[in-house]
C-alpha positions as CSV (number, residue, x, y, z in Angstrom):
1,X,-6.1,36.3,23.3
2,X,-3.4,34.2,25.3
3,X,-2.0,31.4,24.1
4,X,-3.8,28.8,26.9
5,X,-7.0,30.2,25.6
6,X,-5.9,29.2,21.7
7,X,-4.8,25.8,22.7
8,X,-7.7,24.8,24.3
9,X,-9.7,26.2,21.3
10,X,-7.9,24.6,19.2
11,X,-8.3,21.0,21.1
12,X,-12.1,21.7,21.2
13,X,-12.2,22.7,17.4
14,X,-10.4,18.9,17.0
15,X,-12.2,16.7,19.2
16,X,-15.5,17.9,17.4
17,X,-14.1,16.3,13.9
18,X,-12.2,13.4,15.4
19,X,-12.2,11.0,12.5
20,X,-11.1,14.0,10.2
21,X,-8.8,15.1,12.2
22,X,-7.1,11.5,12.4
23,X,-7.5,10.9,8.2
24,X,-5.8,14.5,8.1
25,X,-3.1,13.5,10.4
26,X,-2.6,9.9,8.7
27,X,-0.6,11.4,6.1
28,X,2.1,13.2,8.5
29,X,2.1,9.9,10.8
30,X,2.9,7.5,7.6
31,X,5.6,10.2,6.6
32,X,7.1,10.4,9.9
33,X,6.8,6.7,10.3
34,X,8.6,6.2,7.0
35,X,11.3,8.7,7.3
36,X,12.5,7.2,10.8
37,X,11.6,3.1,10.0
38,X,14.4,3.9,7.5
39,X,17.0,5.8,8.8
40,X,16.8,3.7,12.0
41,X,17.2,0.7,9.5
42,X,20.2,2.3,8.2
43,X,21.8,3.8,10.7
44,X,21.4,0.0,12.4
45,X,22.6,-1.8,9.2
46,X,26.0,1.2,9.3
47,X,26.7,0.1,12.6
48,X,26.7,-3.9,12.4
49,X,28.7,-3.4,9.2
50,X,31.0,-1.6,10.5
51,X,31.0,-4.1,14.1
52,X,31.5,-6.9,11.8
53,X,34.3,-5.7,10.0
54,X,36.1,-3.8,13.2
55,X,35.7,-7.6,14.2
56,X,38.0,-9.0,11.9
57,X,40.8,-6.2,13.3
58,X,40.7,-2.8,12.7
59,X,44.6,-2.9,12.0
60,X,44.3,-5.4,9.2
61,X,46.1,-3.7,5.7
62,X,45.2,-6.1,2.5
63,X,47.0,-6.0,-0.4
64,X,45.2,-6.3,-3.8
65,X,46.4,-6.0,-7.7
66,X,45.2,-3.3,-9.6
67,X,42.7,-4.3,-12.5
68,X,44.2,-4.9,-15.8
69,X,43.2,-3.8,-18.9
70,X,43.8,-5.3,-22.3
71,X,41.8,-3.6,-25.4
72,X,40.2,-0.9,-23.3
73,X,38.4,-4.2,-21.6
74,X,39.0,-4.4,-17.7
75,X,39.7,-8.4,-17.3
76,X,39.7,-7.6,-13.7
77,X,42.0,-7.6,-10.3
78,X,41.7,-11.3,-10.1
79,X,43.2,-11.9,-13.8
80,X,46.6,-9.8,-12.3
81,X,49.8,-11.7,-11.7
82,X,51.4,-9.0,-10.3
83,X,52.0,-10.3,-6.8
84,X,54.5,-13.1,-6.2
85,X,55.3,-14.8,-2.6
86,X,58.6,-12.9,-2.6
87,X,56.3,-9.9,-2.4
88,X,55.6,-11.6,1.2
89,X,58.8,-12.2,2.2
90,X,60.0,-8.8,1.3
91,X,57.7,-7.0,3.7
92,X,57.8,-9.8,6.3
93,X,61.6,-8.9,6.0
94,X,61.4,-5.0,5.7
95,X,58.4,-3.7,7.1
96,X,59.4,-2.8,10.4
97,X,55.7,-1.7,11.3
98,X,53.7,-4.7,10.2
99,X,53.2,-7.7,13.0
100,X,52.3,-10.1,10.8
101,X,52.0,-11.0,7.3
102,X,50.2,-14.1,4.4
103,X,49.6,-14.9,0.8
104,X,46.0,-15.5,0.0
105,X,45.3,-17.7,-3.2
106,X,42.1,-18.7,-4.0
107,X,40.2,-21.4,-5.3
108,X,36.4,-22.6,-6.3
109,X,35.7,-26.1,-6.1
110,X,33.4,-29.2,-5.2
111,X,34.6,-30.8,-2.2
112,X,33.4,-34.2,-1.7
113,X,33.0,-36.8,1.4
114,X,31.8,-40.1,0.4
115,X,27.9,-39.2,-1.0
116,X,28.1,-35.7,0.0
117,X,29.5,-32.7,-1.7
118,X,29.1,-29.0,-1.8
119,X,30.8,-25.7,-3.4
120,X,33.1,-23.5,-1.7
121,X,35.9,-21.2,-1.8
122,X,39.4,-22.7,-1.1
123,X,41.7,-20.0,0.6
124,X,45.3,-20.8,0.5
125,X,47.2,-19.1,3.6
126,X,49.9,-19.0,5.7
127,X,49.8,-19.6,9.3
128,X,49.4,-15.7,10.4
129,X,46.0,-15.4,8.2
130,X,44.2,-16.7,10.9
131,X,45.5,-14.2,13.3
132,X,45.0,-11.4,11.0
133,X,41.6,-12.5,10.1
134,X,40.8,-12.9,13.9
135,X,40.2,-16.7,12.9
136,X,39.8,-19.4,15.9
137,X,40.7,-22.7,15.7
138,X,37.6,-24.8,17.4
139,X,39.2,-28.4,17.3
140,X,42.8,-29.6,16.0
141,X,45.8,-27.3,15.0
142,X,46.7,-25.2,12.2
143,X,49.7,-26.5,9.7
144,X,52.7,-25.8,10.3
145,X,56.4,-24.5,8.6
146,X,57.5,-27.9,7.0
147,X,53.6,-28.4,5.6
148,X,53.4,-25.1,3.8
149,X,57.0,-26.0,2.2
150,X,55.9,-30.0,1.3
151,X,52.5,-28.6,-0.3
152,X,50.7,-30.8,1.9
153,X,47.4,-31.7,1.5
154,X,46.0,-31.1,4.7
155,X,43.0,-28.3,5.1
156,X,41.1,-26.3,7.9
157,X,37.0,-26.5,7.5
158,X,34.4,-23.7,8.2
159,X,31.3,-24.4,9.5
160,X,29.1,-24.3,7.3
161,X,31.2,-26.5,4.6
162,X,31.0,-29.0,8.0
163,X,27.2,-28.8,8.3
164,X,26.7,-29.6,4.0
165,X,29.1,-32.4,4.7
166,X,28.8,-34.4,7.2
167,X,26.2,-32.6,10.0
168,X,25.4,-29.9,11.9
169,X,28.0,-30.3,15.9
170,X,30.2,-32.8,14.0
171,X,33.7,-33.2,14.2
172,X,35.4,-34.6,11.2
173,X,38.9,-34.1,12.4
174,X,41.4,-37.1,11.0
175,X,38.9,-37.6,7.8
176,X,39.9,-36.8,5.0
177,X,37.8,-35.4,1.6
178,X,38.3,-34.8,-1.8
179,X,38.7,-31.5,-3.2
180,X,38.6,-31.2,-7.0
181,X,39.0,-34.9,-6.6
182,X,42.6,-34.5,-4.5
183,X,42.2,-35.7,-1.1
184,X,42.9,-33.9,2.0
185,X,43.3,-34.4,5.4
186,X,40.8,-32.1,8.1
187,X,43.6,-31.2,10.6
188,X,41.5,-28.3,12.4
189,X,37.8,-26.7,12.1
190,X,37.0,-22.7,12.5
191,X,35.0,-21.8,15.0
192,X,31.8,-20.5,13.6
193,X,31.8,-16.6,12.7
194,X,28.6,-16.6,11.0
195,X,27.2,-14.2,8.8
196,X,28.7,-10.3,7.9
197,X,26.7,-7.2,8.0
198,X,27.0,-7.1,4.1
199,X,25.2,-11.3,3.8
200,X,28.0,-13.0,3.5
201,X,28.6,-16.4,5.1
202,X,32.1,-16.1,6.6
203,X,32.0,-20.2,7.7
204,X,31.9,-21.1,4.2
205,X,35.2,-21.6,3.2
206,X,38.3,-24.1,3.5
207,X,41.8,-23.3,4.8
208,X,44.8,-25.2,3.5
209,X,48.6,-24.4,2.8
210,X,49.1,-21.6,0.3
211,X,52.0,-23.9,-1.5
212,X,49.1,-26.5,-1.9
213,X,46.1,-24.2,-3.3
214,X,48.9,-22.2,-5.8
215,X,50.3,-25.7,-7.1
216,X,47.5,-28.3,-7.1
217,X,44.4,-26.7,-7.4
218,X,44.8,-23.2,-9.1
219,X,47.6,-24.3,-10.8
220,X,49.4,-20.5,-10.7
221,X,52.6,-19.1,-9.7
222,X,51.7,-15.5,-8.3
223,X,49.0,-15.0,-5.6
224,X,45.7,-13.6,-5.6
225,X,46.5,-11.5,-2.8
226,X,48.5,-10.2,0.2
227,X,47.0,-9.4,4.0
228,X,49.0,-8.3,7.0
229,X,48.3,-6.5,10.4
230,X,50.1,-3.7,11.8
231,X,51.8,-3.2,15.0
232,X,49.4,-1.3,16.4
233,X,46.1,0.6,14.4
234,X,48.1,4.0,15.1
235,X,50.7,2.5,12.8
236,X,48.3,1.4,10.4
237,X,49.6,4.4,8.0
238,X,52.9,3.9,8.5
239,X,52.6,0.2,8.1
240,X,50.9,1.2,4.7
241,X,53.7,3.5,3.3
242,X,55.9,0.7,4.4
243,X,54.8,-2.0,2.3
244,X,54.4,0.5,-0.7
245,X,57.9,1.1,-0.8
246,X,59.1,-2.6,-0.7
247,X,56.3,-3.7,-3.6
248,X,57.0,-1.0,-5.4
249,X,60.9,-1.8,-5.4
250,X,60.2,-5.2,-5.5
251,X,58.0,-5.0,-9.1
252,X,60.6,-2.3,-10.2
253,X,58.3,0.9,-10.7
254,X,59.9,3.8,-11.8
255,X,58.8,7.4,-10.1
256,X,56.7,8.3,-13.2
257,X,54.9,4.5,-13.1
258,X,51.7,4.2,-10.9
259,X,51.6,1.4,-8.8
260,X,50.0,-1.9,-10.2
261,X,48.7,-2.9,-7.1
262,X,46.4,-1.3,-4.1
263,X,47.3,-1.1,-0.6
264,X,44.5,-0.6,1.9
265,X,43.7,-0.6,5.8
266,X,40.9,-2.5,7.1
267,X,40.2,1.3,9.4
268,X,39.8,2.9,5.6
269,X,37.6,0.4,4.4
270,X,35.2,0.7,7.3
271,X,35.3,4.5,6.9
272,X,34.6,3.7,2.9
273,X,31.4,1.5,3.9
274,X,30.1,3.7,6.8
275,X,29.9,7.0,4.1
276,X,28.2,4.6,1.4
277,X,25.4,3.6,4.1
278,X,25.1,6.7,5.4
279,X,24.4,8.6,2.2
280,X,22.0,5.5,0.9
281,X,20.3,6.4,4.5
282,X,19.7,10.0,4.0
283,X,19.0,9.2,0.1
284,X,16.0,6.9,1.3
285,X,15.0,9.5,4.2
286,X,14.8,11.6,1.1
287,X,12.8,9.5,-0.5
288,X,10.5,8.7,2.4
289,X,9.9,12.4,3.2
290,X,8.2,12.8,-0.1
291,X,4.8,11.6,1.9
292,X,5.3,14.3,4.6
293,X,4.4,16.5,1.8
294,X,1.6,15.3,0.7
295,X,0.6,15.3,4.7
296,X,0.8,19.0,4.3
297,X,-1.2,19.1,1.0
298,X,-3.7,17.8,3.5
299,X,-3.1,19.6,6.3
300,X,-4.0,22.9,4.4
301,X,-7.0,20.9,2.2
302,X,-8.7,20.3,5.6
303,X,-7.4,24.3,7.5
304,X,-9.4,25.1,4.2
305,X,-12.2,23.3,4.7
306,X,-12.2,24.9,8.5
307,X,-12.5,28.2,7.8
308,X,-15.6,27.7,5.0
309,X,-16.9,25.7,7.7
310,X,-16.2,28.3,10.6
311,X,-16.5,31.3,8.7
312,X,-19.7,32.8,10.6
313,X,-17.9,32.0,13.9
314,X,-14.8,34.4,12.5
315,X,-17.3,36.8,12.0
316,X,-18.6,36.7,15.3
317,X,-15.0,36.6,17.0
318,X,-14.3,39.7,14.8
319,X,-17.3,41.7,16.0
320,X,-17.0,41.4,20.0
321,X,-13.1,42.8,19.4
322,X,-11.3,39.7,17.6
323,X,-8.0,40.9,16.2
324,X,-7.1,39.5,12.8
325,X,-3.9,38.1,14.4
326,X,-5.9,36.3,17.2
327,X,-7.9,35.0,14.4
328,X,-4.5,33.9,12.5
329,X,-3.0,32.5,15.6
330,X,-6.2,30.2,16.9
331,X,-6.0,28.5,13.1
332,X,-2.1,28.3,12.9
333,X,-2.1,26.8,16.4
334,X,-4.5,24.2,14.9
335,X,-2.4,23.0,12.0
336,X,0.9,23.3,14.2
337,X,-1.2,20.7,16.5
338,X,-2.2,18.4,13.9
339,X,0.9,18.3,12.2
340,X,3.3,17.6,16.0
341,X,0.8,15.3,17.0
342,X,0.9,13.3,13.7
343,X,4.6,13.5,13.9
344,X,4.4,11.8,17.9
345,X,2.3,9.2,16.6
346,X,4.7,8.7,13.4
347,X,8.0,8.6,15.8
348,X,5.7,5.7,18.1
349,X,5.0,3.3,14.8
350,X,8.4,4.6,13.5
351,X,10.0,2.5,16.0
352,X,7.3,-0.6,16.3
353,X,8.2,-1.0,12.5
354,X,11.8,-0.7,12.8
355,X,11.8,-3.0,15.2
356,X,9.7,-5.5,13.5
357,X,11.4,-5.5,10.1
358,X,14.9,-5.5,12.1
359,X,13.8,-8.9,13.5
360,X,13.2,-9.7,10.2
361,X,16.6,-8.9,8.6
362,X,18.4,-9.6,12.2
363,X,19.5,-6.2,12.0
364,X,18.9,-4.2,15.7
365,X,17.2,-0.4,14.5
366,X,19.3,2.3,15.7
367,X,17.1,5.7,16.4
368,X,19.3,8.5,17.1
369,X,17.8,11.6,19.0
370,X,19.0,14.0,16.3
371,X,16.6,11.9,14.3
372,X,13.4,12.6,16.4
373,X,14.4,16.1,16.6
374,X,14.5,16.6,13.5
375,X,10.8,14.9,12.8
376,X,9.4,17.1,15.3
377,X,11.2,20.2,13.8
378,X,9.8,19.0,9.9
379,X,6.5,18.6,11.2
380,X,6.6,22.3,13.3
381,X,7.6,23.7,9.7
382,X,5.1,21.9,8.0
383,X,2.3,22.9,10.5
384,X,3.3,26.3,9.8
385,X,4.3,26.6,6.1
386,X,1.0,24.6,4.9
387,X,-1.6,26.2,7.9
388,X,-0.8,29.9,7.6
389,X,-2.2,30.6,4.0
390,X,-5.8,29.3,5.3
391,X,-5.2,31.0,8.5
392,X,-4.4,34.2,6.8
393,X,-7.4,33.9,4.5
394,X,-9.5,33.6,7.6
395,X,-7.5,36.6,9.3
396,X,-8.4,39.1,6.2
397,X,-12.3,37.8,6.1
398,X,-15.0,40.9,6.7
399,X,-17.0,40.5,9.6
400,X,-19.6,41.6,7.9
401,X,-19.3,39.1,5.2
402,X,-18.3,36.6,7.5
403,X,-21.5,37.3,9.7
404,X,-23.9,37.3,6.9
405,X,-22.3,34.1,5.1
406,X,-24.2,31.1,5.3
């Protein structure tokens, strides 16, 4: 028997049990369907992480202090008062690969404007931050040398702590606001950034003068942290060895002392994120694929259900010169059918729900081709694991028996 002459058998055998064939085929469609709505969802959510953070410069290298025990308790990285703004000036100074380098101290607090107020994050900073951050100044100016030294109290406003304030398209430049009941002048507002591929509102913060956040409002002499860019992102290693050396000189570490802070590149971090989403990707493909099996439960509950039902037809087939392979082969090219054709219909409403819960979450599916290969090739191996025991049977069945069965 050639194989056009088991294909079209094997169409006729389904269009005569349509409905069946479809319930039987449901279960490979919803598994297919799962298994690509959610690694298009995560391969889509990897990808505008990791544009969102290449966004804020892939040559960025923060500097962070190591958490700090006391009792076995971790208190924490934020609790360390391990970095100083000499730290600062010792790698703007010696680090002959880094372009550009500021203190970061921050701050929680109400900010106020006559009978508005809101919360947000107070980020004390030099004038580079907002290069390094890829920061743009929409209206007024950033402050300069002699305001960073006087600890003015001038400040920089996100969006979003403009919109709480005083209105969404307003300009509040030359007003000044309270912040933990201090006023401050607006010299300058961000333009808007919106939100990150991990949530998080990146217009809801204020800018101001390191020297002011440190001494007026946190009320500390070290800083919370240290960010700089290198030269180039080629040099993004070297600029990183660089400004271990200096800190570790500068805190006085010995060879046998481990660093009390943590030096990383903004290219390591993104290659950090992109092989946590992608193993949560696979991990819930994994998870999703668990309903392809029970498609192929079904698949063979209903190649079972064929043969019973076909049995005296087998016979027949056998008696006019039917081989038992032909007989094997017309049944396996039945499940294989059912089993690729569920997995084409599960790629189709794969996408449509990708799509629609990506519109949802404002994150764009990404479908890779290796992906739809790799349905198709699941669902082959399912059609063929889970339909050759019932085509077997049906391959070993006497024709005798099989004629006389009713």
């Amino acid at each position: 028997m050639n194989y056009s002459n088991l294909f079209r058998i094997a169409i006729r055998a389904l269009i005569r049990n349509k409905l069946r064939a479809f319930l039987t085929m449901l279960g490979i469609i919803i598994g297919v369907a799962s298994v690509i709505a959610m690694l298009a969802i995560g391969e889509g959510s990897k990808v505008n992480i990791t544009k969102e953070m290449s966004g804020m410069g892939t040559n960025m290298v923060m500097v962070m202090p190591n958490m700090q025990r006391r009792g076995g308790v971790s208190l924490g990285a934020s609790s360390s008062m391990v970095l100083k703004y000499s730290d600062v000036e010792a790698i703007r100074s010696e680090a002959s690969s880094v372009a550009a380098v500021s203190p970061e101290v921050r701050a929680n607090g109400q900010i106020i404007y006559g009978n508005q107020n809101t919360q947000t994050t107070i980020y004390g900073v030099s004038e580079d931050y907002l290069k390094i951050r890829k920061l743009e100044i929409l209206s007024g100016r950033i402050f300069n040398y002699s305001e960073l030294k006087s600890m003015s109290k001038v400040c920089i406003l996100g969006q979003t702590v403009i919109e709480n304030l005083f209105g969404a398209g307003a300009n509040p430049v030359g007003l000044s606001i309270r912040i933990k009941n201090i006023p401050f002048i607006i010299i300058g507002i961000l333009k808007d950034k919106g939100e990150s591929g991990m949530g998080q509102d990146q217009d809801d913060l204020i800018l101001a003068p390191y020297s002011t956040v440190q001494r007026r409002l946190a009320a500390i002499d070290y800083i919370n942290g240290i960010y700089a860019s290198a030269v180039t992102e080629d040099q993004s290693a070297e600029a990183i060895s660089e400004i271990t050396g200096v800190l570790r000189r500068t805190h006085k570490l010995k060879e046998t002392q481990e660093d009390d802070f943590r030096v990383m590149s903004q290219s390591e971090l993104i290659s950090t994120v992109s092989s946590i989403t992608s193993i949560l990707t696979i991990l819930l493909g994994a998870i999703a694929g668990i309903s392809l099996l029970v498609g192929g439960i079904g698949i063979m509950n209903i190649m079972f259900v064929s043969v019973t039902e076909r049995t005296r037809e087998i016979g027949l087939r056998m008696s006019i010169g039917g081989r038992g392979r032909d007989i094997l082969m017309q049944f396996l090219v039945e499940s294989i059918m059912l089993s690729t054709l569920g997995g084409a219909l599960g790629v189709v409403f794969g996408y449509l729900i990708a799509r629609g819960a990506g519109s949802l979450i404002n994150i764009p599916p990404v479908i890779k081709v290796q992906t739809v290969i790799l349905a198709f090739t699941v669902c082959f191996a399912i059609g063929v694991f889970f339909g050759w025991y019932p085509a077997r049977k049906a391959a070993n069945l006497n024709p005798i028996d099989a004629l006389r069965y009713e």
